[in-house]
C-alpha positions as semicolon CSV with decimal commas, in nm:
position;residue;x (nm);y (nm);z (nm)
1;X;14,722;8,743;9,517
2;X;14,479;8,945;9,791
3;X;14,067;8,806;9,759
4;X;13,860;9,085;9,667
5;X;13,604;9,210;9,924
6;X;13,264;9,047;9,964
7;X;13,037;9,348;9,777
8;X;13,383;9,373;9,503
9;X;13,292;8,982;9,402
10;X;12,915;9,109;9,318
11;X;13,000;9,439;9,154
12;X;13,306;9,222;8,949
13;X;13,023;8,915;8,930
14;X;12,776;9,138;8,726
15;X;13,013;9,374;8,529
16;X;13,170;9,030;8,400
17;X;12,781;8,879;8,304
18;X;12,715;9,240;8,128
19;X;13,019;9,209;7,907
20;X;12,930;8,840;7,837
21;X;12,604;8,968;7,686
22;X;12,344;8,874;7,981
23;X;12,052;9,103;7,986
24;X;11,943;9,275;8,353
25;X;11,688;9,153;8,506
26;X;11,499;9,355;8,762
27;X;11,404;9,108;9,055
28;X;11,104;9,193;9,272
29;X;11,196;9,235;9,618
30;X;10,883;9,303;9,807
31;X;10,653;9,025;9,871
32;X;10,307;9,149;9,737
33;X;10,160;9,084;10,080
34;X;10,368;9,333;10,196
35;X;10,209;9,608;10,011
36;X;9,874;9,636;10,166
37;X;9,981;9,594;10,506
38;X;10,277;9,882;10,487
39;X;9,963;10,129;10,294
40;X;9,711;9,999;10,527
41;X;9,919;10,129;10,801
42;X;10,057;10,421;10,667
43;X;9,653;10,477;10,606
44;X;9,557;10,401;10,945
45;X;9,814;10,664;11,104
46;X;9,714;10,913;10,867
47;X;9,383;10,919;10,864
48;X;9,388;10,882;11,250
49;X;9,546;11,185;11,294
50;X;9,314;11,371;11,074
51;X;8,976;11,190;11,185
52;X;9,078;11,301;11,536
53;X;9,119;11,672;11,410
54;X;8,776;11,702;11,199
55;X;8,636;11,546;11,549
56;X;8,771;11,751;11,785
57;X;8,693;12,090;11,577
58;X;8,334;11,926;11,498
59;X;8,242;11,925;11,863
60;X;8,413;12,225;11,922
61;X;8,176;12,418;11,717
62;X;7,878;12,203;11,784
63;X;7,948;12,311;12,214
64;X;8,072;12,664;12,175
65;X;7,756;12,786;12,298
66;X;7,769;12,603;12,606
67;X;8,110;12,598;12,809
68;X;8,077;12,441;13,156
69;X;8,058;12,676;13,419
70;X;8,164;12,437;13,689
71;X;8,517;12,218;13,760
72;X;8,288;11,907;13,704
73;X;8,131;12,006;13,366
74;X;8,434;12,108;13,219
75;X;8,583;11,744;13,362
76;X;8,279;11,597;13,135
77;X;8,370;11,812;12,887
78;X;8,699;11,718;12,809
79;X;8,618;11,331;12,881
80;X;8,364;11,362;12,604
81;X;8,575;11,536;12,383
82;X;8,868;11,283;12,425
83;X;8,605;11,013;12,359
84;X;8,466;11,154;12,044
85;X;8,817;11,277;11,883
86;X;8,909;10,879;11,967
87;X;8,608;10,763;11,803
88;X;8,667;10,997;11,539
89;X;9,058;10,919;11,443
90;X;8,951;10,552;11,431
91;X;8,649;10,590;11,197
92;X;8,900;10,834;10,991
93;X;9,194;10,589;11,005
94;X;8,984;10,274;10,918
95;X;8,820;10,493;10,590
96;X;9,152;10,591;10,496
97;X;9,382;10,266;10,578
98;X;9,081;10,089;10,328
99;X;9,111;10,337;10,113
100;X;9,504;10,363;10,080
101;X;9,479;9,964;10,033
102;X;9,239;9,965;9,744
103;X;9,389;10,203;9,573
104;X;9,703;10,050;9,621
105;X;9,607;9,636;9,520
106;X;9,424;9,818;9,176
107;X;9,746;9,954;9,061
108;X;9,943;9,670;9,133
109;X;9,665;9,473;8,950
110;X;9,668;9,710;8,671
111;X;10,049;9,685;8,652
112;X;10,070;9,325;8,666
């Protein structure tokens, strides 16, 4: 007589409680802490990305009037740009990964 395989004893485990009248459970496999900190991310990078966008066309429009004229300004330019679509992304990222997370722990509230 050959030993089934290892995922053939479960599948054979559970058909055999089903016929014997045992009701399926559903078992929750995420640990609720896990939640916010997977939405708070996917928040973060989301928002991030999009903060950094509205920034950088923000103080594109707010400076079209005035490109640099020399190597130097546009150099100060760009640095000021890079700082403000950085500055930007994380104010973005921070609304939305607080966001994501509320929304997220009042549904799981509601639900449970």
């Amino acid at each position: 007589m050959t030993t089934p395989a290892p995922g053939l004893v479960h599948s054979l485990d559970a058909r055999a409680r089903l016929e014997a009248g045992e009701t399926i459970k559903g078992e929750r496999r995420v640990s609720p802490l896990v939640l916010p900190v997977v939405c708070g991310s996917v928040g973060m990078a989301l928002g991030f990305y999009r903060g950094g966008r509205m920034a950088s066309l923000r103080f594109l429009a707010e400076n079209a009037h005035r490109a640099p004229k020399t190597i130097k300004g546009w150099y100060l330019y760009n640095k000021t740009k890079n700082y403000r679509i950085m500055f930007g992304g994380l104010k973005g990222g921070a609304m939305d990964a607080v966001g994501q997370t509320n929304h997220l722990l009042s549904i799981y509230l509601f639900i449970y």
